[in-house]
C-alpha positions in Angstrom: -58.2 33.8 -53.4 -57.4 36.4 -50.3 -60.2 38.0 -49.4 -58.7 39.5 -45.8 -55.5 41.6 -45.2 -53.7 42.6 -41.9 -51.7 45.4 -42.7 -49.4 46.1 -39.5 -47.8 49.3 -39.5 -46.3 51.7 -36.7 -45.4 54.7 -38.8 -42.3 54.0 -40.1 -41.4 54.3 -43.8 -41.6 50.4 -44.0 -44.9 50.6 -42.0 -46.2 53.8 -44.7 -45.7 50.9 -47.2 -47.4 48.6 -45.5 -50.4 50.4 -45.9 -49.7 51.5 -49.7 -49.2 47.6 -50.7 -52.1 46.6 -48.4 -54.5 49.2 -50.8 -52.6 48.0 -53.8 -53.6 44.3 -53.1 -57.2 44.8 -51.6 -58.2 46.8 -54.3 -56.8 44.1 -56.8 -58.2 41.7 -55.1 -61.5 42.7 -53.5 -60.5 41.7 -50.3 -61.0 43.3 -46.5 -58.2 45.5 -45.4 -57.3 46.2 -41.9 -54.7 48.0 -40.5 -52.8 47.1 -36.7 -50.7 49.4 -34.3 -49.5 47.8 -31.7 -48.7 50.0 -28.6 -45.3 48.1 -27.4 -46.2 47.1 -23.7 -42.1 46.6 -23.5 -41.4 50.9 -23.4 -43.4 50.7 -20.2 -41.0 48.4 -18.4 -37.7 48.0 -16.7 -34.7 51.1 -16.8 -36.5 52.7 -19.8 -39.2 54.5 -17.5 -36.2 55.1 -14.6 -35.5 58.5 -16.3 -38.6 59.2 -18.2 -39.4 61.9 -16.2 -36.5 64.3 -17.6 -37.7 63.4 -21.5 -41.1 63.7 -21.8 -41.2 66.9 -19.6 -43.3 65.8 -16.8 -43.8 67.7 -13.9 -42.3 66.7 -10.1 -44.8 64.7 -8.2 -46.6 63.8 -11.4 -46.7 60.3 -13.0 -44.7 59.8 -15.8 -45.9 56.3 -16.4 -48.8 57.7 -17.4 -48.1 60.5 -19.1 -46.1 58.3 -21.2 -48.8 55.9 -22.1 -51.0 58.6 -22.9 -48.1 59.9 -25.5 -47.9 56.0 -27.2 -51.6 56.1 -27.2 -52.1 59.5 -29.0 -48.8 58.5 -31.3 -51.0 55.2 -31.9 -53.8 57.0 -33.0 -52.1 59.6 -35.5 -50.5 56.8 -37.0 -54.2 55.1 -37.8 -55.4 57.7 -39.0 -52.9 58.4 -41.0 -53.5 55.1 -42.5 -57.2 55.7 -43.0 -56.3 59.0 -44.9 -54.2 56.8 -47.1 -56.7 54.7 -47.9 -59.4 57.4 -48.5 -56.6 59.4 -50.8 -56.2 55.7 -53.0 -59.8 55.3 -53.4 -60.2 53.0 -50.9 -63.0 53.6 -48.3 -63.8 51.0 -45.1 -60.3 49.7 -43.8 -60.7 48.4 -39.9 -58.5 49.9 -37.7 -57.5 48.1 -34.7 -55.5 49.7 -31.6 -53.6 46.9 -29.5 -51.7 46.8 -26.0 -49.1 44.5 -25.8 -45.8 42.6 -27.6 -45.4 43.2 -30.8 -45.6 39.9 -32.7 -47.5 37.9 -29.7 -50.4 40.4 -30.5 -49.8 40.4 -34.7 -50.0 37.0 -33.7 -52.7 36.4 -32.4 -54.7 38.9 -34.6 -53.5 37.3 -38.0 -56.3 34.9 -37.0 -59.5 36.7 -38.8 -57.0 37.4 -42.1 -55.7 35.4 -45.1 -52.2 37.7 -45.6 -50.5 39.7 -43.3 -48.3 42.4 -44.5 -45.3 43.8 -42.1 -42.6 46.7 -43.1 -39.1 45.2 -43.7 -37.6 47.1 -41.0 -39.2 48.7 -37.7 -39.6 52.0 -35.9 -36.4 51.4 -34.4 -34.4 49.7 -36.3 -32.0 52.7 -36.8 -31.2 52.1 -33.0 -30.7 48.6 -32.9 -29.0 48.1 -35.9 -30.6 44.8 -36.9 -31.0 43.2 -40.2 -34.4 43.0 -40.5 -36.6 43.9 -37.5 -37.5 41.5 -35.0 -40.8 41.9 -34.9 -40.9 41.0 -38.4 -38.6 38.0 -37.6 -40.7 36.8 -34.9 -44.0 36.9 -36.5 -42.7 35.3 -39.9 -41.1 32.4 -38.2 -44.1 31.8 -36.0 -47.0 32.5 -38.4 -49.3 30.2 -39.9 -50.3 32.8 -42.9 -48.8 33.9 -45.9 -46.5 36.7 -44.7 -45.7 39.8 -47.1 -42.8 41.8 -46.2 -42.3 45.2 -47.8 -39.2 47.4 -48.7 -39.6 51.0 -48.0 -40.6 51.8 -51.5 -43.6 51.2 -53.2 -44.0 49.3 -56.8 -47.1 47.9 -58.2 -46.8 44.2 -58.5 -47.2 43.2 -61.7 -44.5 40.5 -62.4 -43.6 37.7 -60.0 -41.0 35.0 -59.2 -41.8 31.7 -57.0 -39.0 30.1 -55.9 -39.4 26.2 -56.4 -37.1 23.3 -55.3 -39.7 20.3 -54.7 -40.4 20.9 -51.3 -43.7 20.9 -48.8 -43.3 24.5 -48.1 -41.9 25.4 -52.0 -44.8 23.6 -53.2 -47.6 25.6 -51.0 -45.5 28.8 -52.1 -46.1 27.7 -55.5 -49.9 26.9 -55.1 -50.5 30.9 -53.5 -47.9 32.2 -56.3 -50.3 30.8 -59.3 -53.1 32.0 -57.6 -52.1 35.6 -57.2 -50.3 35.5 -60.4 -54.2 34.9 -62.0 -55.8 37.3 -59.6 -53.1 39.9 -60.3 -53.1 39.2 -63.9 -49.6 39.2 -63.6 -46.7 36.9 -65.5 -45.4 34.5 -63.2 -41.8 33.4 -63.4 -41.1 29.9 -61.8 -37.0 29.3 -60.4 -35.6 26.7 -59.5 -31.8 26.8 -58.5 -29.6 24.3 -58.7 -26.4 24.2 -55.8 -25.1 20.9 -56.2 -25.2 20.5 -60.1 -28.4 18.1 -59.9 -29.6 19.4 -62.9 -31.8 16.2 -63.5 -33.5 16.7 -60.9 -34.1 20.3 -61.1 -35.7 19.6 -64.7 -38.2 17.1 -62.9 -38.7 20.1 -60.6 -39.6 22.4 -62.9 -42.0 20.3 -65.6 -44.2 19.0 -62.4 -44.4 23.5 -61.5 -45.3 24.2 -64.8 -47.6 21.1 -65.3 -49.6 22.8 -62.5 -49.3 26.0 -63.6 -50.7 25.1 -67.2 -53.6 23.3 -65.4 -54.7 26.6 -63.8 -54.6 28.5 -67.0 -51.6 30.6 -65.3 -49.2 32.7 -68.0 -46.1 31.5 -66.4 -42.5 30.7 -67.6 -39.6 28.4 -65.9 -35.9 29.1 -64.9 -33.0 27.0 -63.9 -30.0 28.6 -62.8 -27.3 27.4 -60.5 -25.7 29.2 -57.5 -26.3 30.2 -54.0 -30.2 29.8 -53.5 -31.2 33.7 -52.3 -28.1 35.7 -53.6 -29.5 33.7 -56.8 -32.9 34.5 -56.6 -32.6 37.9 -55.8 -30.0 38.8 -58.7 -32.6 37.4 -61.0 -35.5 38.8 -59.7 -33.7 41.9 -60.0 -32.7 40.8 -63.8 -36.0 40.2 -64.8 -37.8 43.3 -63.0 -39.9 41.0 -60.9 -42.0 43.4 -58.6 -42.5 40.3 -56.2 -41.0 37.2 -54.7 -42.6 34.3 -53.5 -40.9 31.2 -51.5 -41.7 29.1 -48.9 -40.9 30.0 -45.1 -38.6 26.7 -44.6 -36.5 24.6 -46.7 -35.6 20.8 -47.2 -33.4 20.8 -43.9 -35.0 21.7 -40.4 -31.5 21.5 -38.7 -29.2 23.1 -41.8 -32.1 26.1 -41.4 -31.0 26.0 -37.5 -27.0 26.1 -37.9 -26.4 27.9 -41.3 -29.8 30.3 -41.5 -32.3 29.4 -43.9 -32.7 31.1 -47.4 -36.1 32.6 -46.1 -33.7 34.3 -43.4 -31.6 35.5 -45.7 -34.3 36.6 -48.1 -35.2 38.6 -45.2 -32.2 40.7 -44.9 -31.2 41.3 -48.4 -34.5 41.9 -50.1 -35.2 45.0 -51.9 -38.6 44.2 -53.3 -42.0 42.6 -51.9 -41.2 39.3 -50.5 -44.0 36.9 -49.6 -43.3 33.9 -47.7 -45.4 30.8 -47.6 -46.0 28.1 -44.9 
């Protein structure tokens, strides 16, 4: 069972979730909570700072390099205690709060070490000026974790139904182990899919009797689905369809190379999810 969440957030409406699902789960769960900023080393480099002078209103013969960092590290602060606030208005008392220098996902990175889940906003701070699918922070740290990663929409919706995507695989099959899991913890129904592209419907009933096996051996309340189509546009129609407040799947597919050349359904997940989506290694 999770006992230890990293809830990174950096004060954007995806990162104010963050925080909301991170309470929602630690509470559920009796687990740890803390909560990251990271204070992006990046803004303090290259033709950013050439002009930063006429923005942030610093004085001649001052330096605005400093001033600068002073602002990121006051913004940094209002935005953890912010979270803290949050957490004290839910009822929950304790969370860590951890101020970091330095890139983004090298430094989620390395800090997902002490937690069991880490939990990232959908989209960034500045997402409206880069115009990006899914941040890529969030893309960075997902494809380079070695923990469960939970990415958030920016709304918030107890979970209390979820879908696991299943297809046989290493990855599916870890997604399916953490999806029974939670599903107990959460005491919520657990809906295992498995979608069929290339008509192998044999083999997608083998599939699906060796996920449910397991789930009846944990005692889990679950029930399987077959359907056939494109693997995310699939899950996520049904998902949707059966008011699933969460979806599980594994962070890499049969295929290392099709992942590479076509983008993997994890990828795609990514950029058309509108509810929780946690992704498994």
């Amino acid at each position: 069972m999770i006992k230890s969440i990293l809830i990174c957030t950096d004060g954007s409406p995806h990162g104010e979730q963050s925080v909301r699902y991170g309470i929602h789960l630690a509470k559920r769960l009796k687990a740890r909570l803390s909560a990251l900023h990271v204070l992006d080393t990046r803004m303090l480099e290259g033709p950013l700072m050439a002009n930063i002078a006429g923005w942030i209103g610093a004085q001649p013969f001052t330096d605005p390099l400093s001033q600068f960092r002073a602002i990121m590290q006051e913004k940094g602060e209002a935005v953890l205690t912010a979270c803290t606030a949050t957490c004290r208005d839910e009822g929950f008392e304790g969370v860590d709060t951890l101020l970091k220098w330095g890139h983004p996902a090298r430094t989620i990175l390395r800090e997902e070490i002490a937690a069991e889940l880490v939990i990232l906003g959908q989209d960034g701070e500045h997402d409206d000026i880069t115009g990006e699918w899914t941040g890529s922070t969030v893309d960075r740290v997902v494809r380079h974790s070695i923990k469960p990663c939970l990415i958030v929409p920016d709304t918030f919706t107890p979970i209390d139904k979820i879908m696991v995507a299943y297809d046989g695989s290493a990855h599916a099959s870890r997604a399916l182990h953490e999806a029974i899991e939670l599903a107990i913890s959460l005491a919520a129904p657990l809906v295992i899919c498995t979608v069929v592209e290339q008509g192998d419907h044999n083999r997608a009933m083998l599939q699906a009797d060796t996920a449910m096996r397991l789930a009846r051996a944990h005692e889990c309340a679950a029930a399987h689905l077959i359907v056939e189509g494109p693997t995310a546009d699939t899950l996520l129609q049904k998902s949707a369809e059966l008011n699933c407040t969460l979806l599980i799947a594994g962070a890499n597919g049969h295929s290392r190379m099709r992942d590479m050349i076509l983008g993997s359904t994890a990828t795609q997940l990514l950029n058309h999810a509108r509810l929780p989506l946690l992704l498994v290694r």
